[in-house]
Backbone as JSON, one array per atom type, in Angstrom:
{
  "sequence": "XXXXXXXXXXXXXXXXXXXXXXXXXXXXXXXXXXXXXXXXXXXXXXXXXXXXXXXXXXXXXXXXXXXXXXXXXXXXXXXXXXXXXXXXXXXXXXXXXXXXXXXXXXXXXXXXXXXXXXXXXXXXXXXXXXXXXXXXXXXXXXXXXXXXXXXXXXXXXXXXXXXXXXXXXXXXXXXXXXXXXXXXXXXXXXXXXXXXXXXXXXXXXXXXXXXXXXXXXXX",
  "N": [[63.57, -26.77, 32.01], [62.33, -28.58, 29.41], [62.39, -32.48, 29.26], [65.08, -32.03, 30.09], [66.39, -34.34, 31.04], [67.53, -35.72, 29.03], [70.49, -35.68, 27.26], [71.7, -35.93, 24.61], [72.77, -36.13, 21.55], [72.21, -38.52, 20.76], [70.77, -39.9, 23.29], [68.54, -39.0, 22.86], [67.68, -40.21, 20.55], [67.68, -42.6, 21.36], [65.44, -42.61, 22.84], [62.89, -41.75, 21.55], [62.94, -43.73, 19.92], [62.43, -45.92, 21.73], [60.6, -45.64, 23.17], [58.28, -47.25, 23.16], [58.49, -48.96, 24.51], [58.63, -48.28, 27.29], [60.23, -47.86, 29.25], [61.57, -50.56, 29.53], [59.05, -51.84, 30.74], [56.68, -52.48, 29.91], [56.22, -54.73, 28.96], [54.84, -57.51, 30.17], [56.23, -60.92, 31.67], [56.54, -61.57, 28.71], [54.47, -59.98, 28.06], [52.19, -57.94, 26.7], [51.56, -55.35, 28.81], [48.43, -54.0, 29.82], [45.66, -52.11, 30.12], [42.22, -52.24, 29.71], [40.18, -50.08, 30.18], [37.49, -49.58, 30.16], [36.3, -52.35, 29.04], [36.93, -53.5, 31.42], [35.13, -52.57, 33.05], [32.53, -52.41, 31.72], [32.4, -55.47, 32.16], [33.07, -55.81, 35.21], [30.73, -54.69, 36.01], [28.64, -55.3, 34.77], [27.59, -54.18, 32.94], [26.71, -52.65, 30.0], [27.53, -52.4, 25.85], [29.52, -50.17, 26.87], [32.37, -50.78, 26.11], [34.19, -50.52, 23.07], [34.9, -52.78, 22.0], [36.58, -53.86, 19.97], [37.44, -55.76, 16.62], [40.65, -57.06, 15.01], [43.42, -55.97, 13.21], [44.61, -59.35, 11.77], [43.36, -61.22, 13.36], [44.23, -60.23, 15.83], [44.31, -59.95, 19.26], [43.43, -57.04, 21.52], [45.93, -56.09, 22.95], [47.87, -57.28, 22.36], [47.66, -55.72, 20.02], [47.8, -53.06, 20.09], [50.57, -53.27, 21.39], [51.88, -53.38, 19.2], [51.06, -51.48, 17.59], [52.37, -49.39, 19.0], [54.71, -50.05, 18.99], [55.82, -49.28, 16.24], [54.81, -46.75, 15.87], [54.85, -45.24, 17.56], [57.11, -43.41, 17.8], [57.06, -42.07, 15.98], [55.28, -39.95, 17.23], [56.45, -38.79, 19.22], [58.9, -37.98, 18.02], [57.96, -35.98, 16.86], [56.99, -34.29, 18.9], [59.87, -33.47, 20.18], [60.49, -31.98, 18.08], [59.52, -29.63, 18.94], [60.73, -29.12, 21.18], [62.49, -27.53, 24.3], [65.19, -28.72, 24.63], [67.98, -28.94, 23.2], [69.35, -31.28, 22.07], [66.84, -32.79, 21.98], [66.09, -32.18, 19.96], [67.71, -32.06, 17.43], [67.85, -34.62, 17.9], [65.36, -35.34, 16.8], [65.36, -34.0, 14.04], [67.1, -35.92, 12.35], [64.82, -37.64, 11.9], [62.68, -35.9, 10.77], [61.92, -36.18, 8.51], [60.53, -38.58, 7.63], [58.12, -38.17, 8.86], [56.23, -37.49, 7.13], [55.41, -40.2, 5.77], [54.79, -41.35, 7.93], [52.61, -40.67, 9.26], [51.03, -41.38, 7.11], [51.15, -43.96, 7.56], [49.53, -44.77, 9.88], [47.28, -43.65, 8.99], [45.88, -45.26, 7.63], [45.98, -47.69, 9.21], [43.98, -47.0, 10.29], [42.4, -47.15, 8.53], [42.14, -49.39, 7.95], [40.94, -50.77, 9.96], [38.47, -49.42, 10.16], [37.13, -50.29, 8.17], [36.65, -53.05, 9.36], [35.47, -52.47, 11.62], [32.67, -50.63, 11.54], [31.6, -49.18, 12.56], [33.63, -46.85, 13.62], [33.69, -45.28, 11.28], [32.56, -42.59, 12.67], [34.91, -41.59, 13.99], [36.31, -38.88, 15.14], [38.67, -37.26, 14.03], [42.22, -35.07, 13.72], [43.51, -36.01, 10.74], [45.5, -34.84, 9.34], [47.29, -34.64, 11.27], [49.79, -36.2, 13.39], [50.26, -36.66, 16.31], [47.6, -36.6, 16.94], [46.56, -38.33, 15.37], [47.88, -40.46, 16.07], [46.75, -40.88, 18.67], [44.32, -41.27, 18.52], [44.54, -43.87, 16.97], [45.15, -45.19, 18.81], [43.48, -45.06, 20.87], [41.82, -46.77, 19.88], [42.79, -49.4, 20.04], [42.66, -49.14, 23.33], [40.14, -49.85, 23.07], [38.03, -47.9, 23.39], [34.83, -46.49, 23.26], [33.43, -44.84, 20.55], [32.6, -42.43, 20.7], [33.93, -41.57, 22.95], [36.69, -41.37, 22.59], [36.51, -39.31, 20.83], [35.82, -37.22, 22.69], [37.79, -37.78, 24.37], [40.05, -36.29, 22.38], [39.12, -33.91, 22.16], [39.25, -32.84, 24.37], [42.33, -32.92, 24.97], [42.44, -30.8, 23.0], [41.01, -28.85, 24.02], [42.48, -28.42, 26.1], [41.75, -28.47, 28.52], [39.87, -30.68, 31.08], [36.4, -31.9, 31.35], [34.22, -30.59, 33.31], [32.04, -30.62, 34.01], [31.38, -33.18, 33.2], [33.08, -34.69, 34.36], [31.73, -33.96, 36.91], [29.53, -35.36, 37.22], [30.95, -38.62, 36.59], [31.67, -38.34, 39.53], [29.23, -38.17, 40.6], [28.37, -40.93, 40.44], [30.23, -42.28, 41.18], [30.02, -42.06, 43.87], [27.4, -43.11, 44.64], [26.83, -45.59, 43.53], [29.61, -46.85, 43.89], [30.86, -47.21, 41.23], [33.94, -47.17, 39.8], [35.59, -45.31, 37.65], [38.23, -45.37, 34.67], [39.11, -43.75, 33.37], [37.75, -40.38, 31.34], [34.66, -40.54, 30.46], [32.37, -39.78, 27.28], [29.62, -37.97, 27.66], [27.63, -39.32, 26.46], [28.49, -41.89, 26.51], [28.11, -41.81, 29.58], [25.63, -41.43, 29.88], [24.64, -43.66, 29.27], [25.85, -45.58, 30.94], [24.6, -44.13, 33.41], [22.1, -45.1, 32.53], [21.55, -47.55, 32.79], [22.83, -48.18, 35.22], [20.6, -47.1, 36.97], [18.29, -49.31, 35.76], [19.3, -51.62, 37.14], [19.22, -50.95, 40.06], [16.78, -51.17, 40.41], [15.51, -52.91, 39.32], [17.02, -54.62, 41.47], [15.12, -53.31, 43.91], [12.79, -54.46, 43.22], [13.5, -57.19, 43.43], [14.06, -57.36, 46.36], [11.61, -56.06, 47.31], [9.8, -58.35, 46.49], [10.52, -60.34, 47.63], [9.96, -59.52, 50.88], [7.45, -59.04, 50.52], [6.13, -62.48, 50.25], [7.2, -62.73, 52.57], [5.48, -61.67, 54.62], [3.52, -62.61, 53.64], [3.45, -65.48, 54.93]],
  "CA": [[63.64, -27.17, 30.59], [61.72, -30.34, 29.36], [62.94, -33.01, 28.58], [66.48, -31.7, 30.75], [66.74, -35.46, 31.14], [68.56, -36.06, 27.74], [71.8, -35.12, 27.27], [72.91, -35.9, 23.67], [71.68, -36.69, 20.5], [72.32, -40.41, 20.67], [69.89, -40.46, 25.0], [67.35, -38.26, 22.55], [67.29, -41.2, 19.57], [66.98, -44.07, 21.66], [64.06, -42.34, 23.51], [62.0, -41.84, 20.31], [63.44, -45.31, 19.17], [62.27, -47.05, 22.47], [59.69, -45.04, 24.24], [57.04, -47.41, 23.1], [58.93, -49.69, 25.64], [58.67, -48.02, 28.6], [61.89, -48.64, 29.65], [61.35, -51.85, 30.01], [58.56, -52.01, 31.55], [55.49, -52.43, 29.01], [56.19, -55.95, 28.79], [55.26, -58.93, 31.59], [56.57, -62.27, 31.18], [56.24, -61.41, 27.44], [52.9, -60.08, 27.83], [51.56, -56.5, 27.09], [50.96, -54.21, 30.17], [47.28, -53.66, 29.67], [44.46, -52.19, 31.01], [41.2, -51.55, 28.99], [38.93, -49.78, 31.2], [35.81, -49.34, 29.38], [36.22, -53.25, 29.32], [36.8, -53.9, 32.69], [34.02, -51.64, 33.81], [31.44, -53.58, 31.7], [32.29, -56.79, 33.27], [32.74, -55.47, 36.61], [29.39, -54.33, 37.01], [27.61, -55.92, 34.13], [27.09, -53.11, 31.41], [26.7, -53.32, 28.41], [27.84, -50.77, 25.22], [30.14, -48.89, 26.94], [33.52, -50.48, 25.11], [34.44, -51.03, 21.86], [35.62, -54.11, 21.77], [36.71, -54.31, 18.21], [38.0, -56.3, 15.98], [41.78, -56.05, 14.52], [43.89, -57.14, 11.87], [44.97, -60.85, 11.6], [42.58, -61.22, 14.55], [44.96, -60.19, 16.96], [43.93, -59.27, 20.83], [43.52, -55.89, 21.66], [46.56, -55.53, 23.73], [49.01, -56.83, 21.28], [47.79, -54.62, 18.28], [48.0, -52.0, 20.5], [51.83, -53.34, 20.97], [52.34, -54.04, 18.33], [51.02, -50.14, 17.08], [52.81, -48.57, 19.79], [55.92, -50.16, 18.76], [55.85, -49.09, 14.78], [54.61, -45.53, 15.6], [54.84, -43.97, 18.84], [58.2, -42.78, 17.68], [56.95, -40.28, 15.03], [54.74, -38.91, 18.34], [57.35, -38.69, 20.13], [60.23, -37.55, 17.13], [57.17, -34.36, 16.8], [57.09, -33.25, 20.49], [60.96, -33.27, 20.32], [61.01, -31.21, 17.14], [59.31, -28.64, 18.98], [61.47, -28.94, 22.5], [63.68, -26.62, 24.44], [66.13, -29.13, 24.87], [68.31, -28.88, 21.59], [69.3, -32.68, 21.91], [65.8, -33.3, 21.55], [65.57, -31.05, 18.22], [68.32, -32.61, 16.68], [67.43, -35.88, 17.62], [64.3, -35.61, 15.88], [65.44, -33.93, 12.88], [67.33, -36.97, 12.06], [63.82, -38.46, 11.73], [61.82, -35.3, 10.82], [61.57, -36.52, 6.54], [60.04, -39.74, 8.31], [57.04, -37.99, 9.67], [54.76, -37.84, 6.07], [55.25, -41.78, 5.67], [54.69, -42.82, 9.21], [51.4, -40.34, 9.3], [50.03, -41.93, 6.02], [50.6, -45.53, 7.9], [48.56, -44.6, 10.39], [45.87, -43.56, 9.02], [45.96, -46.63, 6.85], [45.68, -48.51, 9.37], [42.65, -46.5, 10.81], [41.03, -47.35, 7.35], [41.46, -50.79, 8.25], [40.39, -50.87, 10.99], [37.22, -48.84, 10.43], [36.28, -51.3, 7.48], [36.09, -54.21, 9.85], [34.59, -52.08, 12.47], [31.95, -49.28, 10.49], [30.84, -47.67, 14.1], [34.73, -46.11, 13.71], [33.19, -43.92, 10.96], [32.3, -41.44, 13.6], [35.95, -40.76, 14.6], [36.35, -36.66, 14.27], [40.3, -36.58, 14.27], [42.93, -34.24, 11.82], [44.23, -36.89, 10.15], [47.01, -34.86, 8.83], [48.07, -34.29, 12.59], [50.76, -36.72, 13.32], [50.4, -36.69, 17.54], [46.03, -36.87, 17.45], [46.2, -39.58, 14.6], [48.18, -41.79, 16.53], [46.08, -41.2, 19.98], [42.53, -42.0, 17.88], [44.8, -45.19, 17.07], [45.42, -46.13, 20.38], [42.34, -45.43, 21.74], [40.71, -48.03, 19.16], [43.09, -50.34, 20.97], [42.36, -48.98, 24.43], [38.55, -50.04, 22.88], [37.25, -46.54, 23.75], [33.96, -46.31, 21.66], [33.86, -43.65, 19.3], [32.05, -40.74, 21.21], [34.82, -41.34, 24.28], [37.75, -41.22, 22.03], [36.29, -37.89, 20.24], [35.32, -36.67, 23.73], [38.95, -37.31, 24.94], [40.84, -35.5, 21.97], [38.41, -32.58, 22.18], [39.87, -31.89, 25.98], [43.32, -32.63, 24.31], [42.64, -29.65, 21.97], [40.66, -27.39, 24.74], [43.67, -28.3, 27.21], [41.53, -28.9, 30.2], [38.84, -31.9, 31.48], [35.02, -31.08, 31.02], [33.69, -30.51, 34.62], [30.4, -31.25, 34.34], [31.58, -35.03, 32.97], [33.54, -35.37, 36.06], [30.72, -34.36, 38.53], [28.48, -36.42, 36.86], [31.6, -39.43, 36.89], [31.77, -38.84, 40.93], [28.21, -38.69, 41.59], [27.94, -42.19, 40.06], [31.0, -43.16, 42.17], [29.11, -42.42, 45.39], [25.82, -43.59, 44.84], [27.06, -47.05, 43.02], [30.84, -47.53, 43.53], [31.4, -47.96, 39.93], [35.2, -46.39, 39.27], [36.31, -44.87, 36.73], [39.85, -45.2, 34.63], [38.83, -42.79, 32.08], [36.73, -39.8, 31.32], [33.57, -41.34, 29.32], [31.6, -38.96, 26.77], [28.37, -37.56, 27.88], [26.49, -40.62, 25.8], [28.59, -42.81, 27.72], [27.6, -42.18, 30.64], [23.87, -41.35, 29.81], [24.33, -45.25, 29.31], [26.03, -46.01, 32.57], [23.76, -43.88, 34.33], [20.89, -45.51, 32.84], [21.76, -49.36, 33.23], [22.9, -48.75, 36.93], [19.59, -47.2, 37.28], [17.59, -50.07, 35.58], [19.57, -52.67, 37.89], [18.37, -50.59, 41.0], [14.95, -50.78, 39.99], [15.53, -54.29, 39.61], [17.33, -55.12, 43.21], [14.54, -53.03, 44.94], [11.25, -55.07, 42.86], [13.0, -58.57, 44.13], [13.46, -57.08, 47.7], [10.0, -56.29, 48.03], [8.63, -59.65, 46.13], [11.01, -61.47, 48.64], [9.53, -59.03, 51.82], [5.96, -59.7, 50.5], [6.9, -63.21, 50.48], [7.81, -62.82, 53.61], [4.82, -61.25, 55.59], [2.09, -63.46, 53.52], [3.56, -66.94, 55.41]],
  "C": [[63.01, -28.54, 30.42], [62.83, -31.04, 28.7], [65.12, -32.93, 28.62], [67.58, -33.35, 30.92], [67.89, -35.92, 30.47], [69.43, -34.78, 27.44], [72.54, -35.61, 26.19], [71.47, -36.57, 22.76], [71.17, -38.26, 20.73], [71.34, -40.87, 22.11], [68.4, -40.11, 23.71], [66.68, -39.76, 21.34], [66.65, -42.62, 20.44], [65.91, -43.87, 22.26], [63.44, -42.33, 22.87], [61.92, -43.6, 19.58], [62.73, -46.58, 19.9], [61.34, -46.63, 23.1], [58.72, -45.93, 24.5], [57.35, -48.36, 24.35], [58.57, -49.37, 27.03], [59.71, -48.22, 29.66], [61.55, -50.1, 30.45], [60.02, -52.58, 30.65], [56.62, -52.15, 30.97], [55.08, -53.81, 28.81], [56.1, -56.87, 30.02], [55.31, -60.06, 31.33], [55.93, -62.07, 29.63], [54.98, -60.72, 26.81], [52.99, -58.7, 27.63], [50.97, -55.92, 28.44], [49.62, -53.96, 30.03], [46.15, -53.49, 30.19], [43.19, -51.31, 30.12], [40.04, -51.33, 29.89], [38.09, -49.76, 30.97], [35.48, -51.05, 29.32], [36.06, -54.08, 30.59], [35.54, -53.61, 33.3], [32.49, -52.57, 33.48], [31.6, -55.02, 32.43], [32.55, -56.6, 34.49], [31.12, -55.58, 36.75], [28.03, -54.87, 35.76], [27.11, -55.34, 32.71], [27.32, -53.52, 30.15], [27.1, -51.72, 27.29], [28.56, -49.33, 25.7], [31.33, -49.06, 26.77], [33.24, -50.44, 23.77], [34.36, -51.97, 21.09], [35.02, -54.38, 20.32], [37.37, -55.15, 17.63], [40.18, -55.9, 15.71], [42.31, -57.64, 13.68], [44.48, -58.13, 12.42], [44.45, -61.05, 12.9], [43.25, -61.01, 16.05], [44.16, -59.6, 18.26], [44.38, -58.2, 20.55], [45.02, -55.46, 22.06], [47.89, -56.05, 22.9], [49.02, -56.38, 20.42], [48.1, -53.44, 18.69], [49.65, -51.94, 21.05], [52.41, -53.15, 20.0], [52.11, -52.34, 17.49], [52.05, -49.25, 17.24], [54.63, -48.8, 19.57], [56.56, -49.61, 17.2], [55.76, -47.48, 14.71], [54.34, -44.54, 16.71], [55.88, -42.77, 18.93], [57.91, -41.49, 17.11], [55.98, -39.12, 15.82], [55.83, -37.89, 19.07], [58.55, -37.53, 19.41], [58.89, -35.76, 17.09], [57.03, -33.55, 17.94], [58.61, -33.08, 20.64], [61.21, -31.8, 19.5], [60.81, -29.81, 18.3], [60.0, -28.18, 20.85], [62.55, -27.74, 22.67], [64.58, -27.12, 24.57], [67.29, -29.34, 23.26], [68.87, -30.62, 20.99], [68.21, -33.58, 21.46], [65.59, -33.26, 19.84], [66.59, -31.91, 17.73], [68.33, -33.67, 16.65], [66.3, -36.13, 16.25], [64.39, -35.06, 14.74], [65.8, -34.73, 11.92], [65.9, -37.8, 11.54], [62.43, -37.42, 10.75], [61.14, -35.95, 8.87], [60.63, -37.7, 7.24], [58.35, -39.82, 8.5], [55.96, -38.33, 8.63], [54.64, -39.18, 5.52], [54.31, -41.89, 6.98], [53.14, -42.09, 9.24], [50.3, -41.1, 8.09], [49.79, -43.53, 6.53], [49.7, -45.25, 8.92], [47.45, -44.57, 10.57], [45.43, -44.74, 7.94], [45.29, -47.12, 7.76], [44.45, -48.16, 10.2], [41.59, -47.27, 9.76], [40.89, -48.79, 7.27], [40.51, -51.29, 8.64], [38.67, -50.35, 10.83], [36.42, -49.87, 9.13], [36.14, -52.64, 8.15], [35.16, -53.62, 11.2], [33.95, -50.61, 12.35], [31.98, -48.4, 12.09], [32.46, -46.8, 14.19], [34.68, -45.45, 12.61], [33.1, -42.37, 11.73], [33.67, -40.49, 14.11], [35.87, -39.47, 14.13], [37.91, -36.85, 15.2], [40.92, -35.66, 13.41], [43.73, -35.43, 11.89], [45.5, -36.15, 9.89], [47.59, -33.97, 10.31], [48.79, -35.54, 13.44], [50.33, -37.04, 15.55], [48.56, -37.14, 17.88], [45.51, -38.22, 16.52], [46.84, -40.73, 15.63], [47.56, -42.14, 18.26], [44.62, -41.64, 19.39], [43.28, -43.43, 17.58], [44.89, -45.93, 18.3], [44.35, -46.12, 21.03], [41.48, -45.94, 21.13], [41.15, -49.08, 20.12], [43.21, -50.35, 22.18], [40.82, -49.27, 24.05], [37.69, -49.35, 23.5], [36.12, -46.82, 22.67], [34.26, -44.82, 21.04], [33.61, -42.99, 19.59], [33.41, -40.87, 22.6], [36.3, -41.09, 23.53], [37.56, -39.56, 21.43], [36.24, -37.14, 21.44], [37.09, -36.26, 24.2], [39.82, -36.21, 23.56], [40.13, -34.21, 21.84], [38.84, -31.97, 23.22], [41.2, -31.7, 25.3], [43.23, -31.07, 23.66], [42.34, -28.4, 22.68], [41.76, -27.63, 25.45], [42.97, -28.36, 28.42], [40.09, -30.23, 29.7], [37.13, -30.88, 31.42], [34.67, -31.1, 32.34], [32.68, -30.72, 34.71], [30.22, -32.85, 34.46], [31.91, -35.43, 34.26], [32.59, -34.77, 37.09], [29.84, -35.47, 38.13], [29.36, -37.97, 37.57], [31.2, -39.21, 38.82], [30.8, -38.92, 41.57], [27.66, -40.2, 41.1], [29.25, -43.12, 40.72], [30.28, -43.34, 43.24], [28.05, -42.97, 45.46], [26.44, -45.26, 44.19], [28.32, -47.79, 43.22], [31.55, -48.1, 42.23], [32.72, -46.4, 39.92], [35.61, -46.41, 37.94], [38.24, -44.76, 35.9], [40.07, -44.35, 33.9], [37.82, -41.61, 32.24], [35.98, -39.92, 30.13], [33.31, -40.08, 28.76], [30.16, -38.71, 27.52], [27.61, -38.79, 27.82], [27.1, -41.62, 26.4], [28.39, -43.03, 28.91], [26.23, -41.66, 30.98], [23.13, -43.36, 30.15], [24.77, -45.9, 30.53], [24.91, -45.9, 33.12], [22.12, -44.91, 33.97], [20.66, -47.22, 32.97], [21.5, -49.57, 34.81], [21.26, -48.41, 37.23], [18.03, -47.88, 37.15], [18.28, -51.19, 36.63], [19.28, -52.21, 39.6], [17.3, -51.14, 41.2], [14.67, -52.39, 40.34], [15.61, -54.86, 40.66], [16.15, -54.83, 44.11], [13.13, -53.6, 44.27], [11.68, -56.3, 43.48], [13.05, -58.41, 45.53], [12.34, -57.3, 47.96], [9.66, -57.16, 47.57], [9.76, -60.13, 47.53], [9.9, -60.9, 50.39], [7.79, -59.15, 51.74], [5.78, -61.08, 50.62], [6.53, -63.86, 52.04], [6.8, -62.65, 54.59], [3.55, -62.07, 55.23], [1.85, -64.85, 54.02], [2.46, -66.51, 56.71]]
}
């Protein structure tokens, strides 16, 4: 049974109530838990255009808007995968909340429309807005600073229920040949752009080789 864990209405509320927490564990020395991979990855290895990195309201950092989201509306994710649980603690937890759901979906996408007027390239999102569990993962993966074809890319597997296999051979033959890791699975166009950076900084390493090895044999 999912969700066998909870054992009463009142384990089922505070889980919807607190999830965004992590039981505890979301927070370090006051700080957000955070890891934006599409960020890391460009400054690891130098790339360019393959986050987001957007803007947000009252200029806040990525990683506390994305607290700061996750704390306002992860619940009504959470209160909708209950509704539909076998655990009946779950169900009645979340009925308590279920009137809740056509507010907290309209803030949401609010704050999408913020968001996409300070940053236009979030036009492109293709989510259902009036889907309560895919609105609030296109929110989070503004503040995971996915660009806009990797965020569409990921809720499109969401919806088929499996990973694209071609993406991930592509992803591991650009592990072996370069060592660049992955925390995510990029879109196609994202990693048309990986692939073709690492293979302009090749190109590069092996023209100052040989000027250094010519160089080298004309002393």
């Amino acid at each position: 049974m999912m969700y066998d864990n909870i054992t009463s209405v009142e384990d089922a509320l505070h889980r919807i109530n607190n999830g965004y927490a992590r039981d505890g564990k979301y927070l370090v020395n006051g700080k957000p838990r955070y890891t934006a991979h599409a960020v890391q990855m460009e400054d690891a290895y130098g790339l360019t255009g393959i986050a987001g990195r957007y803007k947000f309201v009252d200029g806040k950092e990525a990683a506390f808007a994305e607290y700061d989201y996750r704390k306002r509306f992860q619940k009504y994710q959470i209160a909708l995968n209950f509704l539909n649980s076998d655990n009946p603690y779950c169900r009645q937890g979340a009925e308590t909340m279920k009137d809740q759901l056509p507010a907290g979906l309209k803030e949401m996408n609010d704050e999408i429309g913020k968001l996409t007027v300070m940053n236009p390239e979030l036009k492109a999102l293709n989510f259902n807005k009036n889907n309560i569990v895919e609105t609030y993962r296109a929110l989070i993966g503004i503040t995971s600073q996915y660009n806009p074809d990797d965020i569409n890319s990921y809720l499109h597997s969401v919806r088929a229920g499996k990973k694209n296999p071609e993406l991930l051979a592509r992803m591991d033959k650009i592990k072996k040949s370069s060592g660049v890791v992955f925390g995510w699975q990029p879109a196609a166009k994202t990693l048309d752009r990986i692939e073709a950076q690492l293979k302009e900084r090749e190109k590069t390493k092996s023209a100052v080789a040989q000027a250094v090895l010519n160089k080298s044999a004309s002393r």
